[in-house]
N, C-alpha and C positions, 0 to 999 in steps of 0.2 A: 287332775282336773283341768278343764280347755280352761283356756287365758281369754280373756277379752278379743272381741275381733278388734284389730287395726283397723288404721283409715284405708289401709290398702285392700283390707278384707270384704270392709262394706264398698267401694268403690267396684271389686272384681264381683263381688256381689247383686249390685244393680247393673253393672255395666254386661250382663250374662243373661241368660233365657228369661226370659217374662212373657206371661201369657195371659190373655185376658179367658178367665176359665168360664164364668157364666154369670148371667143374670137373673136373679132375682126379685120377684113379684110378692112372694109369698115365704113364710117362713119355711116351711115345708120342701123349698127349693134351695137352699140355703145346705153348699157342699158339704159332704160326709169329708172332714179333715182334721187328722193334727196337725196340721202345722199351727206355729206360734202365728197369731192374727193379731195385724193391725188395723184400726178402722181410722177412716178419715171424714170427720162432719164438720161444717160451716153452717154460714147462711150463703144463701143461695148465691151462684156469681163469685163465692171468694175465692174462687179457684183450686179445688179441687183434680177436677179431673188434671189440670194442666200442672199440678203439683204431681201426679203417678207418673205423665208424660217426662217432667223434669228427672225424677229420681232416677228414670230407667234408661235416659236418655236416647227417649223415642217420640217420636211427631205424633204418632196418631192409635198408640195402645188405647188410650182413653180418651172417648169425644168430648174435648171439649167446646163449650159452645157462647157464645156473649147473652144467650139466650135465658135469664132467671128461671131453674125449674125442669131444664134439661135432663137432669140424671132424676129418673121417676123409678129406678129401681134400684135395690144394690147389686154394686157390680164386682166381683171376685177376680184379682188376679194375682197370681201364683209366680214368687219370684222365685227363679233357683229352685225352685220346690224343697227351700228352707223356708218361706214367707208368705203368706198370704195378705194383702191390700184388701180392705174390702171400703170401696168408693160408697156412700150413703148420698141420700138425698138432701139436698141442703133446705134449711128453713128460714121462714121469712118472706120475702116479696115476691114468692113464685110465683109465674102468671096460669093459676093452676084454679077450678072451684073447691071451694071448700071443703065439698068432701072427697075429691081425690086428696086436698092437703092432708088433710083426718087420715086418710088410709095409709099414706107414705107415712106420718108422722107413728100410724099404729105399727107399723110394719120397722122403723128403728128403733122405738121403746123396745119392741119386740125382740130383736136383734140385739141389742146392747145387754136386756135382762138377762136375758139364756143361751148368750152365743157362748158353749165352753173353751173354744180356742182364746176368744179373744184376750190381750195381754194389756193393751194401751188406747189412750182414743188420742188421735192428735185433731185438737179443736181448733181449727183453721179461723182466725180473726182478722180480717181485713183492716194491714197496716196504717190503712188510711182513716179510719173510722177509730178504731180502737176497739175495746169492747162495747156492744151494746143493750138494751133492754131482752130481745131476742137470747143473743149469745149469754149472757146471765140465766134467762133460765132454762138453758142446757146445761150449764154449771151448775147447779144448785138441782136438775137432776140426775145426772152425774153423780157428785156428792152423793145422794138419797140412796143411789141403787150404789154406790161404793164401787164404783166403777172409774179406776188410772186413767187421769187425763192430760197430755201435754198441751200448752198452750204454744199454739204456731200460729206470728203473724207472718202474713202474704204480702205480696203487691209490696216487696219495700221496696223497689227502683221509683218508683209512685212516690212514696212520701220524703221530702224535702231530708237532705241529711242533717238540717241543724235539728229536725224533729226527731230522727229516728231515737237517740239515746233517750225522749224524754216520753217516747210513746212506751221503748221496752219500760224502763222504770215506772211508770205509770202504771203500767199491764199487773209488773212484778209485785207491786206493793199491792193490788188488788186478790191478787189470788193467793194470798197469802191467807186469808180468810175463808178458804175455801177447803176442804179436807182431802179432799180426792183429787186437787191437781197437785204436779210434780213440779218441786220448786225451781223457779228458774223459769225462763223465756225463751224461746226459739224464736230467728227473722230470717225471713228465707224470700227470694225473687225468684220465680220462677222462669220469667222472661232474659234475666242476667244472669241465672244459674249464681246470686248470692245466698250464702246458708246453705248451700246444700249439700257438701261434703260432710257438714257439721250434724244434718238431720240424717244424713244415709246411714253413719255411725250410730246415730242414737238409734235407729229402726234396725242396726242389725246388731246390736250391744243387745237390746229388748229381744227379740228374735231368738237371739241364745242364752237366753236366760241369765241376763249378766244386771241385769237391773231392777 
């Protein structure tokens, strides 16, 4: 039986081929793959795309933009072609109308329900904020559809170090009432590359079926 990857495994891992494979509008578009899939959703602006740029340690795999509302489609990219990312749209204050919000929003329900790769969602929560009324009910439908979700805050170069221990504990004791998140906290910078040894492990642990 394989062993667990090492830190050295997920590092040679991200740090190898990555490809952004295609974008998605529609379910229907939506790559013919096994590989094990990871999805990564927020609200909009918590950094996303610049969290695939960090893991891969690459500038410009994924557009990131200061822009609320930027990624209007999913976007699929193929690590090692042991892993598939798929970047989603983030929700919340995008400077979008309402019913394009509606269609991107119908288009991740979409995705999340019946994607059969996918293994984990990692719910991107901005360190600075904490959880909010938005981000709860992604959790809670998450929970519903019984769909694995890690809780990963961002932006912790941003939040004050005396705050960091009492925003994870905070987070921690929150989601503990939650059924479908995985216990325990992730804090990641993507601008100081903090956490992100520790997440490339848990994406490539997940990856190979070790969790």
């Amino acid at each position: 039986m394989q062993d667990k990857p090492t830190q050295a495994d997920a590092t040679k891992l991200f740090a190898g081929q990555a490809t952004c494979l295609l974008a998605a509008a529609d379910a229907v578009q939506f790559p013919a793959t096994r590989l094990p899939e990871i999805a990564l959703i927020g609200r909009s602006n918590v950094g996303k795309s610049s969290l695939v740029n960090a893991l891969t340690g690459r500038k410009a795999l994924a557009r990131a933009s200061k822009t609320p509302g930027r990624t209007q489609q999913i976007v699929f990219f193929d690590v090692g072609q042991k892993l598939m990312l798929a970047d989603l749209p983030g929700y919340g204050h995008a400077k979008a109308p309402r019913d394009v919000q509606d269609q991107w929003n119908n288009l991740v329900h979409t995705y999340l329900r019946t994607r059969p790769p996918l293994r984990c969602v990692c719910l991107l929560i901005d360190g600075r904020h904490g959880i909010l009324a938005n981000d709860l009910g992604m959790m809670q439908f998450l929970d519903r559809a019984a769909v694995s979700y890690q809780i990963v805050l961002t932006k912790l170069d941003l939040v004050k170090p005396l705050e960091r221990d009492a925003r994870v504990q905070q987070t921690t004791a929150l989601i503990q009432r939650h059924a479908a998140a995985r216990p325990g906290v992730m804090a990641v910078s993507s601008e100081k590359n903090l956490g992100m040894d520790e997440l490339r492990l848990f994406l490539a642990t997940i990856a190979a079926g070790k969790l």
